[in-house]
Residue frames as a rotation matrix with the C-alpha (Angstrom) as fourth column:
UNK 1
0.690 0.169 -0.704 -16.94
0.654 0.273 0.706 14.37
0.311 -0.947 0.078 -2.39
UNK 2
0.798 -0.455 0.396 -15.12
-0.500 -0.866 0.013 16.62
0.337 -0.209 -0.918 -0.29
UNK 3
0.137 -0.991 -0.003 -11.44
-0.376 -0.049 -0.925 16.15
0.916 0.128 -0.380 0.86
UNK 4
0.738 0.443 -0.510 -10.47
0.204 0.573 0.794 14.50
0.643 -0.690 0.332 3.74
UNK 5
0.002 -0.834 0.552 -7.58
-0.511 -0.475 -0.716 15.88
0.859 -0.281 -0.427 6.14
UNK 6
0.920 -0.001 -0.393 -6.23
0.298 0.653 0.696 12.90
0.256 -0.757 0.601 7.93
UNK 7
0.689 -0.412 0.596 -3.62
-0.719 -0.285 0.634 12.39
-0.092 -0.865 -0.493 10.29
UNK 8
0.832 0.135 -0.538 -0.59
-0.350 0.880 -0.321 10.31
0.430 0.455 0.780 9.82
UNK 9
0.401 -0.269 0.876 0.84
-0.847 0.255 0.466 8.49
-0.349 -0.929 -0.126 12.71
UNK 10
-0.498 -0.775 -0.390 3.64
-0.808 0.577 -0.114 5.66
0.314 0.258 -0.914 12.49
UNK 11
0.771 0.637 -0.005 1.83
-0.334 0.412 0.848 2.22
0.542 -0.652 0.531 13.44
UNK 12
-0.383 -0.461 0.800 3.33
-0.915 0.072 -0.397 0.81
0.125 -0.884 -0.450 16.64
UNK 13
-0.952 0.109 -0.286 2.92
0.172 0.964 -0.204 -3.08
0.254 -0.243 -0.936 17.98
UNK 14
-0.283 0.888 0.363 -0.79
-0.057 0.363 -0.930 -2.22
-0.958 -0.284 -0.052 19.60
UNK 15
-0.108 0.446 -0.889 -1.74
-0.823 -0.541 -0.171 -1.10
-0.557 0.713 0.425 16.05
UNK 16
-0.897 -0.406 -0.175 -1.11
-0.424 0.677 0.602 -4.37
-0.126 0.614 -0.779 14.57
UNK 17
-0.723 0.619 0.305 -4.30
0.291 0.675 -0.678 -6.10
-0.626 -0.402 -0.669 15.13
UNK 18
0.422 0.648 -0.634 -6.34
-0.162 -0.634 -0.756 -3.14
-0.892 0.422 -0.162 13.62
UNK 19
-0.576 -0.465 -0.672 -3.47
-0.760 0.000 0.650 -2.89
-0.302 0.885 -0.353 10.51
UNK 20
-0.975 -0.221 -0.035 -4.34
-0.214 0.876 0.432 -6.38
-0.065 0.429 -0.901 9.79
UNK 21
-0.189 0.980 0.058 -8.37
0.385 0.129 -0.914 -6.40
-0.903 -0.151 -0.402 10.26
UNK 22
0.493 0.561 -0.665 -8.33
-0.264 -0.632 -0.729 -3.19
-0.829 0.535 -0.164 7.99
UNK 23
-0.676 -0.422 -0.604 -6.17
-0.726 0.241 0.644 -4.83
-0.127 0.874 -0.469 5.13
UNK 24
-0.884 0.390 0.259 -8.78
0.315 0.904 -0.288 -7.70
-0.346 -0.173 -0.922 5.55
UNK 25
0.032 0.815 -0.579 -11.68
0.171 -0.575 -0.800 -5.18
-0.985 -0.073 -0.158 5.22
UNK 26
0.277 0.216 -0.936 -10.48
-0.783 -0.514 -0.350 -3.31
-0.557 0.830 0.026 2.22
UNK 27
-0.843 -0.508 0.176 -8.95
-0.374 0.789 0.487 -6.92
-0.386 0.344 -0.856 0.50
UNK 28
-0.555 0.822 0.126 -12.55
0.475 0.438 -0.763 -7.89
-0.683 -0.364 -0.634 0.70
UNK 29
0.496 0.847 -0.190 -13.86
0.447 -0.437 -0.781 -5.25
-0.744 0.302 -0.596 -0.92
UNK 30
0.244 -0.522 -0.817 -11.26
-0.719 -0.663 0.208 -4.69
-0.650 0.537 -0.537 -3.30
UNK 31
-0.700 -0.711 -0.069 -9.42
-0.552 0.477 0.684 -7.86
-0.453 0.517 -0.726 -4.71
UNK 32
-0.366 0.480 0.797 -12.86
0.464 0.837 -0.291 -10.65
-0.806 0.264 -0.529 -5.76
UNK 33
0.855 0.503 -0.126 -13.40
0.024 -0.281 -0.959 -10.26
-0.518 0.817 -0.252 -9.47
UNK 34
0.632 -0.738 -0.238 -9.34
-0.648 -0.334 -0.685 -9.24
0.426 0.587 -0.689 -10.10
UNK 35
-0.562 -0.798 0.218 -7.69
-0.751 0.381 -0.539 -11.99
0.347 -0.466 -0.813 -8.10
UNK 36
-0.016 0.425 -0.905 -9.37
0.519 0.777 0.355 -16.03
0.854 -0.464 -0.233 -6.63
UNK 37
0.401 -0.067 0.914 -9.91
-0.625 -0.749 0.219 -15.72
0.670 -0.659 -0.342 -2.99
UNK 38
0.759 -0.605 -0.241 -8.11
0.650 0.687 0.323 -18.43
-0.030 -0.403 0.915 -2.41
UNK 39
-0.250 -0.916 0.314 -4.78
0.737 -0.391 -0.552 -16.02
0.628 0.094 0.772 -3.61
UNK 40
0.232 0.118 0.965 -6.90
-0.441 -0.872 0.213 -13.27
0.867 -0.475 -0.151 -1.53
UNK 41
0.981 -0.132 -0.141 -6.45
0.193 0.648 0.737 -15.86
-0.006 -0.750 0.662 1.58
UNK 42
0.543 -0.832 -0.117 -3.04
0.838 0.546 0.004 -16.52
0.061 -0.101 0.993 0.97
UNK 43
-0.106 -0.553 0.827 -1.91
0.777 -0.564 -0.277 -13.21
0.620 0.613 0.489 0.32
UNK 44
0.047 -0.153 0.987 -3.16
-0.463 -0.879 -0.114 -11.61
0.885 -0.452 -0.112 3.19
UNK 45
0.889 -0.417 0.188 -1.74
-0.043 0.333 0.942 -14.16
-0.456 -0.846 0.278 5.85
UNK 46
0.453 -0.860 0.236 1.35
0.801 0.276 -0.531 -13.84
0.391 0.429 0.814 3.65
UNK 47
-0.294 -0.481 0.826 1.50
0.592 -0.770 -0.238 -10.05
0.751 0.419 0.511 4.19
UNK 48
-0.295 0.323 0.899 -0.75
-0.682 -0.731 0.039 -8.97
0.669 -0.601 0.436 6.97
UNK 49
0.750 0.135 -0.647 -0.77
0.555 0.403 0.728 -11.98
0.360 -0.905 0.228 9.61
UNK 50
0.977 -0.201 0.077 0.44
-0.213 -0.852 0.479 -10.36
-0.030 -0.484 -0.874 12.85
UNK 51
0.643 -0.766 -0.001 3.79
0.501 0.419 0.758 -11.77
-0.580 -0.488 0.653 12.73
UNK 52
0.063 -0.471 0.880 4.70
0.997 0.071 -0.033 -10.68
-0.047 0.879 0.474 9.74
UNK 53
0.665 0.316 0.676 3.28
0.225 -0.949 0.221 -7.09
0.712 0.005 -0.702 10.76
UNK 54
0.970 -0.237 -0.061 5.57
0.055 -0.035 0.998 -7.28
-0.239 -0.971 -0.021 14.11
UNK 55
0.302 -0.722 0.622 8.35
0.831 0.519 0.200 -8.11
-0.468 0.457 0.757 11.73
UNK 56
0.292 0.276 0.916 8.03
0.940 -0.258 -0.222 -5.65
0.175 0.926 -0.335 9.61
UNK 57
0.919 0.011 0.395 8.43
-0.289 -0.663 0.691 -2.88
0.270 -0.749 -0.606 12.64
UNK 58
0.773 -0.621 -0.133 11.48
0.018 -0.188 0.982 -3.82
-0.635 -0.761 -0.134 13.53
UNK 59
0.005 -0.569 0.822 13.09
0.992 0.109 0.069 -3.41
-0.129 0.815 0.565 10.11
UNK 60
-0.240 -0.496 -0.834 15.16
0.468 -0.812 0.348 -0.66
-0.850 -0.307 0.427 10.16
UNK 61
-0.924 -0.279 -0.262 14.75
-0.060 -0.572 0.818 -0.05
-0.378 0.771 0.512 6.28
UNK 62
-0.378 0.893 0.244 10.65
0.734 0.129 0.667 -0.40
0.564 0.431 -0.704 6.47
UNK 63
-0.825 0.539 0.170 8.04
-0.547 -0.837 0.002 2.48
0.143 -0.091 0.986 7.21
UNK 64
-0.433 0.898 -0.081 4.14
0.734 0.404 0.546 1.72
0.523 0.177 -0.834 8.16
UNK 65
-0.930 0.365 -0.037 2.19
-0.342 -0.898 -0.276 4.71
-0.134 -0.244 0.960 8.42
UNK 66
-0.531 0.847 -0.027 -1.57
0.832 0.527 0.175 5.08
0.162 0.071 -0.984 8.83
UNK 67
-0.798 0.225 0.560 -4.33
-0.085 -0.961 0.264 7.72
0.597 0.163 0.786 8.48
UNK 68
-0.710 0.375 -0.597 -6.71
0.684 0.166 -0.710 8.77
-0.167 -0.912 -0.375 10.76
UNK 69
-0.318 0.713 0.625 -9.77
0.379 -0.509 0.773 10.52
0.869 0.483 -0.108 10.05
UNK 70
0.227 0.121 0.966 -10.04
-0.893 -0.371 0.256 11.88
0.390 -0.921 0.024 13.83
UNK 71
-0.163 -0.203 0.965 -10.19
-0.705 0.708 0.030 8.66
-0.690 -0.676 -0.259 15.94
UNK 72
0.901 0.398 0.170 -10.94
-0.109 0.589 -0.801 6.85
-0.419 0.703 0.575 12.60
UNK 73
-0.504 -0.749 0.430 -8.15
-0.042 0.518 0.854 4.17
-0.863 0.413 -0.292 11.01
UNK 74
0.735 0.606 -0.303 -9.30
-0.302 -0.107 -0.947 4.83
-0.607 0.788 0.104 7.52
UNK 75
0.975 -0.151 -0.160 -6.09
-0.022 0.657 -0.754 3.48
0.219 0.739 0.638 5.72
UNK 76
0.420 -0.898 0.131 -2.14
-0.089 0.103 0.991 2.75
-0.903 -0.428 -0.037 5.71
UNK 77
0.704 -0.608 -0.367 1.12
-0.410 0.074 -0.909 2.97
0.579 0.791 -0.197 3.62
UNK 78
0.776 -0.618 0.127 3.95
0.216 0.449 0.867 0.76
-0.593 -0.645 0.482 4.19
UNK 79
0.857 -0.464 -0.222 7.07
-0.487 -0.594 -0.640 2.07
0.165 0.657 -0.735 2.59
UNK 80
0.769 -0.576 0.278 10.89
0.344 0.739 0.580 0.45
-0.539 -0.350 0.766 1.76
UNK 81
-0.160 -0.895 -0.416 14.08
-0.796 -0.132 0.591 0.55
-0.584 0.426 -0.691 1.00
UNK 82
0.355 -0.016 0.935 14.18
0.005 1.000 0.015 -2.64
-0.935 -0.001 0.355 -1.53
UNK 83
0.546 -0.242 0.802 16.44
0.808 0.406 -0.428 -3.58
-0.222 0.881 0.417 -4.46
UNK 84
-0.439 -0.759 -0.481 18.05
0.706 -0.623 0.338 0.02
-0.556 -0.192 0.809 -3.71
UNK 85
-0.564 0.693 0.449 14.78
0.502 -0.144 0.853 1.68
0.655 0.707 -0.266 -4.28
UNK 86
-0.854 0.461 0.240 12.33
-0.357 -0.185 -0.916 3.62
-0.378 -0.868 0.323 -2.53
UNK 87
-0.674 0.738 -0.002 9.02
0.157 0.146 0.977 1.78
0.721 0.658 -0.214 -3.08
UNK 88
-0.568 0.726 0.387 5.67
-0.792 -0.611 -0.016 2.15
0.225 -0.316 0.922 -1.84
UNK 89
-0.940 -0.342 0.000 4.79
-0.329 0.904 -0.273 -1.08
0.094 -0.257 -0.962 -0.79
UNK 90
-0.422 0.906 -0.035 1.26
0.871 0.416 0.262 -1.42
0.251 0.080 -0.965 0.15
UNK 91
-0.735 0.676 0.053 -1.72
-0.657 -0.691 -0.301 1.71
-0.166 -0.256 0.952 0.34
UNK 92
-0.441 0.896 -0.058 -5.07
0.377 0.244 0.893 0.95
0.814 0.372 -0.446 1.01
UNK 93
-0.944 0.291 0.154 -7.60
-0.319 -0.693 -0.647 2.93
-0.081 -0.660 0.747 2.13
UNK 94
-0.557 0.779 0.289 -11.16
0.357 0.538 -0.764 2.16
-0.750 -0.322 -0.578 3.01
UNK 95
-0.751 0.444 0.489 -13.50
0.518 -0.063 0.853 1.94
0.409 0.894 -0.183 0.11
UNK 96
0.361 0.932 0.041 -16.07
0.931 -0.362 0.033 4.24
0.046 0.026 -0.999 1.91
UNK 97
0.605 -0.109 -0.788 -13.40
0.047 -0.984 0.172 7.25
-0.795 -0.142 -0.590 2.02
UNK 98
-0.263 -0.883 0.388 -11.58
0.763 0.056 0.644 6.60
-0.591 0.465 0.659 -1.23
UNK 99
0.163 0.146 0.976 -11.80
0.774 -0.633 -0.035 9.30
0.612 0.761 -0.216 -3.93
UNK 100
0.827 0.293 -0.479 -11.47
0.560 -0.492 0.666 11.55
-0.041 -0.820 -0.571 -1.08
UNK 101
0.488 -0.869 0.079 -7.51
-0.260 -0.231 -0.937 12.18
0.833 0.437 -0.339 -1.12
UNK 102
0.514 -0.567 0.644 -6.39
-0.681 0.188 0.708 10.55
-0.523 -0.802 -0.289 1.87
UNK 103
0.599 -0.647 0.472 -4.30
0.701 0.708 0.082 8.10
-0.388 0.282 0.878 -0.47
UNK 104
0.576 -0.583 0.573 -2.55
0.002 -0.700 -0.715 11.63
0.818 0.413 -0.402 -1.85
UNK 105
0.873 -0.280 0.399 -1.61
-0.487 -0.538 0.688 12.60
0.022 -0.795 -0.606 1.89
UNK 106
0.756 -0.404 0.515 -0.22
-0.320 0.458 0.829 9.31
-0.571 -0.792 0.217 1.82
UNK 107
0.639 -0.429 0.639 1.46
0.749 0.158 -0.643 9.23
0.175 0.889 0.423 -1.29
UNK 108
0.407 -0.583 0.703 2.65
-0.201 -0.808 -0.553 12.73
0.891 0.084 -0.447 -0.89
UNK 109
0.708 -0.455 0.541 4.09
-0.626 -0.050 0.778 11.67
-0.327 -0.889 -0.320 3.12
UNK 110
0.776 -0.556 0.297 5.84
0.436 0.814 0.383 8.68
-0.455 -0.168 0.874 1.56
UNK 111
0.581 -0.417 0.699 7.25
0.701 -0.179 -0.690 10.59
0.412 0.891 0.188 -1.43
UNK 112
0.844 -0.255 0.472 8.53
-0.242 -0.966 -0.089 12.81
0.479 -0.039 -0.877 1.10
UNK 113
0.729 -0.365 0.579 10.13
-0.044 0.819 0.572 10.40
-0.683 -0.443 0.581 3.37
UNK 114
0.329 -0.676 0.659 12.39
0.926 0.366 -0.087 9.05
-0.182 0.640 0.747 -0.40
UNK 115
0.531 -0.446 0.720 13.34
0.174 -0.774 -0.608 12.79
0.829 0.449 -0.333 -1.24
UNK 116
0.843 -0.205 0.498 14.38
-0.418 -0.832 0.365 13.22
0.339 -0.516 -0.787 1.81
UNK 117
0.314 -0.720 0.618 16.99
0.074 0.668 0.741 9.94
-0.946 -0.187 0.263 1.77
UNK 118
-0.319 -0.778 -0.541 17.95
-0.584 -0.288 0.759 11.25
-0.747 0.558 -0.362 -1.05
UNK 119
-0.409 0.150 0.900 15.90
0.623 0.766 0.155 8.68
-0.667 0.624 -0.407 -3.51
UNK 120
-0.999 0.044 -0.010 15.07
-0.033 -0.547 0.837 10.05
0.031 0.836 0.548 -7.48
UNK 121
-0.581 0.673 -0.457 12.21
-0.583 0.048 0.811 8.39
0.568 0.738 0.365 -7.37
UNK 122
-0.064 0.570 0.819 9.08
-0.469 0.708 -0.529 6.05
-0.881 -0.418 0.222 -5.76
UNK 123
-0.642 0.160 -0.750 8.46
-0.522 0.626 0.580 2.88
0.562 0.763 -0.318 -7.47
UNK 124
-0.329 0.262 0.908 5.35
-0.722 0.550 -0.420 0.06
-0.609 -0.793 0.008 -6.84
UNK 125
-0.973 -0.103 -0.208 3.50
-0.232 0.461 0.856 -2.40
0.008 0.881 -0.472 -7.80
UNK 126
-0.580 0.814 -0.029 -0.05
-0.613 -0.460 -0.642 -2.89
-0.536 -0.354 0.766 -9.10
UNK 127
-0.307 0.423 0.853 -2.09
0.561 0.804 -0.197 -5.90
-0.769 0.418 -0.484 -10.25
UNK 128
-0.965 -0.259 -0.041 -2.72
0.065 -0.386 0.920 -4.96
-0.254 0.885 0.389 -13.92
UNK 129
-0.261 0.924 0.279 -6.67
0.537 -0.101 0.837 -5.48
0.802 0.369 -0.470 -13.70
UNK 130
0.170 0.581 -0.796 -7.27
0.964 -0.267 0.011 -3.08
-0.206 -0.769 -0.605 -10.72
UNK 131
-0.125 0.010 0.992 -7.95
0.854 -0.508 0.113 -0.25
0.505 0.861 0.055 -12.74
UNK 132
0.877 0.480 0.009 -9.59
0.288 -0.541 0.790 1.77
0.384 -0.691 -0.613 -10.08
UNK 133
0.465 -0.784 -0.411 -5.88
0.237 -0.338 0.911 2.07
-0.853 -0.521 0.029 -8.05
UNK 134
0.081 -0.269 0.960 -4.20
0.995 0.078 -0.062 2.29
-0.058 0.960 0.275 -11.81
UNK 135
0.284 0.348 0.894 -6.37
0.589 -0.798 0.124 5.66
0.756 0.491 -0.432 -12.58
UNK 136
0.913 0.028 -0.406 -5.19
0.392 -0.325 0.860 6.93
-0.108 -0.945 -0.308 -8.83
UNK 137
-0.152 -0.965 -0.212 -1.17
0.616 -0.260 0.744 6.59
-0.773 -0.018 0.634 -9.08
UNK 138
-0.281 -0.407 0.869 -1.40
0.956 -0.198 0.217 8.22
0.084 0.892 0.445 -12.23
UNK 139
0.692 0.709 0.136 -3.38
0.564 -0.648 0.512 11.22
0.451 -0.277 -0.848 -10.70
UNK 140
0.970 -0.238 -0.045 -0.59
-0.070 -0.456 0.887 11.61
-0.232 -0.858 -0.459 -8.50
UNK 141
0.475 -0.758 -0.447 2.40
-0.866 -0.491 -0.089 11.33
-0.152 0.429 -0.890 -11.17
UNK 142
0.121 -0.402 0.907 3.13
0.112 0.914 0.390 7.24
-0.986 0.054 0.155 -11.34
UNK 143
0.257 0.244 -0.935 3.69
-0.965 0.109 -0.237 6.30
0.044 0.964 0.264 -14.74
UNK 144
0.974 0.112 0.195 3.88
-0.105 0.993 -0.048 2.51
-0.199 0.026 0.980 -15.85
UNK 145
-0.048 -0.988 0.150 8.30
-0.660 0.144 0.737 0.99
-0.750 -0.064 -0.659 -15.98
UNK 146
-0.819 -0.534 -0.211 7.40
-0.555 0.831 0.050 -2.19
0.149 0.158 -0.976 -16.60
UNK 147
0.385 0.761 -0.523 5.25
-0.643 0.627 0.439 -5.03
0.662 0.167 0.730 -16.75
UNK 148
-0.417 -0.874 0.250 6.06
-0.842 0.268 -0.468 -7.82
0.342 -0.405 -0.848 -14.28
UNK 149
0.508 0.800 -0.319 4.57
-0.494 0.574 0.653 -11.76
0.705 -0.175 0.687 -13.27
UNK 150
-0.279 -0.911 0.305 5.94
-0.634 -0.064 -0.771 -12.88
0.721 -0.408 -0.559 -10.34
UNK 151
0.229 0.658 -0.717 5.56
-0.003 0.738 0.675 -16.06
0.973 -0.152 0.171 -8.60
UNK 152
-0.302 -0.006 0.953 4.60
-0.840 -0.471 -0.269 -15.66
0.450 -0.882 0.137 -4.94
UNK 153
-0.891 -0.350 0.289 4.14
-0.453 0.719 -0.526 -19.30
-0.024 -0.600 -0.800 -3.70
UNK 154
-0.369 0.871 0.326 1.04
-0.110 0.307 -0.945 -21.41
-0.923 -0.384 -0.017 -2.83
UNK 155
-0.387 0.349 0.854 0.56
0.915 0.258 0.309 -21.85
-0.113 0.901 -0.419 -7.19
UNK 156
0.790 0.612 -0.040 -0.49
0.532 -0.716 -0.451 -17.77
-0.305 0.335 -0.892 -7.42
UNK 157
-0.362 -0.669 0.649 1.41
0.925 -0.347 0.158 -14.74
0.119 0.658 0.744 -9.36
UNK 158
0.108 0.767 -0.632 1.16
0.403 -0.615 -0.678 -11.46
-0.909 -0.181 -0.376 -9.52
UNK 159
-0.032 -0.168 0.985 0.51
0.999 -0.004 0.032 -9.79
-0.002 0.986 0.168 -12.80
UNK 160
0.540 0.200 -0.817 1.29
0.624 -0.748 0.229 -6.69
-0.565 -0.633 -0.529 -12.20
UNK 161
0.585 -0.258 0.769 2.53
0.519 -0.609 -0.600 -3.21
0.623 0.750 -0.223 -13.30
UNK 162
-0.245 -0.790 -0.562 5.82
0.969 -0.175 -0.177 -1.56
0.041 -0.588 0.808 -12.08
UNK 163
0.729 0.230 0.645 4.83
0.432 -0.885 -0.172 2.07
0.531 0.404 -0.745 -11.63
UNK 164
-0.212 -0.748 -0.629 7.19
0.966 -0.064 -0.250 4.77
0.146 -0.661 0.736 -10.83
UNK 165
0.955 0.179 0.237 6.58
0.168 -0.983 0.068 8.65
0.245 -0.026 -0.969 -9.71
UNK 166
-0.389 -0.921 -0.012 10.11
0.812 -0.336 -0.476 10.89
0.435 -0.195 0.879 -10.02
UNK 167
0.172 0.142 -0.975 10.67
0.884 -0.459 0.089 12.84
-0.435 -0.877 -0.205 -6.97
């Protein structure tokens, strides 16, 4: 497929609604088979109900960026400061433009963002059976840290791989 050359625009309070549909969308089509959807429930009113999105904006040491394909929301990074890190918190991009590079743009906007506060390095995390996002970071210079299970309430975990790309 050819390349995609999106746009990437901070979201803003209207944006919230949409953020949170399209994490619903691609969740949907991304997490049954590697996660219950009971943890796919919980996990995205944990992370993408609007409050938590509204929240999230007014933290001084969070980022939420989003691509645009012209007038098309086609995916988002949220980026952080956390643990005195720069991680990459959450990418996902719609499963009908992925392979495309519009997760690079956004990989390569966040990574620019941490070099430019002065961080060595991005760090995230990645459920350990979603091979498909796995074979991606590593395209784009992640390597695996660590291994990590981490209990996130409601009786679910994540099993997940630290990955880290040096700036």
């Amino acid at each position: 497929m050819n390349s995609l050359n999106i746009q990437i625009r901070p979201v803003t309070p209207p944006d919230v609604p949409a953020i949170s549909a399209l994490a619903r969308e691609i969740w949907q089509a991304t997490y049954p088979g590697i996660i219950t959807q009971a943890q796919i429930d919980f996990m995205l009113e944990q992370r993408y109900g609007h409050e938590r999105l509204y929240d999230d904006l007014e933290d001084a040491d969070k980022w939420l960026d989003q691509g645009f394909y012209g007038e098309r929301r086609i995916g988002f990074a949220f980026s952080e400061i956390y643990q005195d890190e720069f991680k990459l918190d959450k990418l996902y991009i719609h499963p009908d433009v992925q392979r495309r590079g519009v997760g690079g743009q956004l990989i390569t906007h966040v990574a620019a963002r941490a070099e430019k506060l002065g961080y060595p390095c991005v760090i995230l995390a990645v459920n350990k059976r979603n091979e498909k996002a796995i074979s991606s970071y590593r395209k784009y210079g992640f390597a695996v840290r660590e291994t990590i299970v981490a209990d996130i309430g409601g009786g679910f975990v994540m099993d997940d791989y630290i990955m880290e790309k040096k700036l």
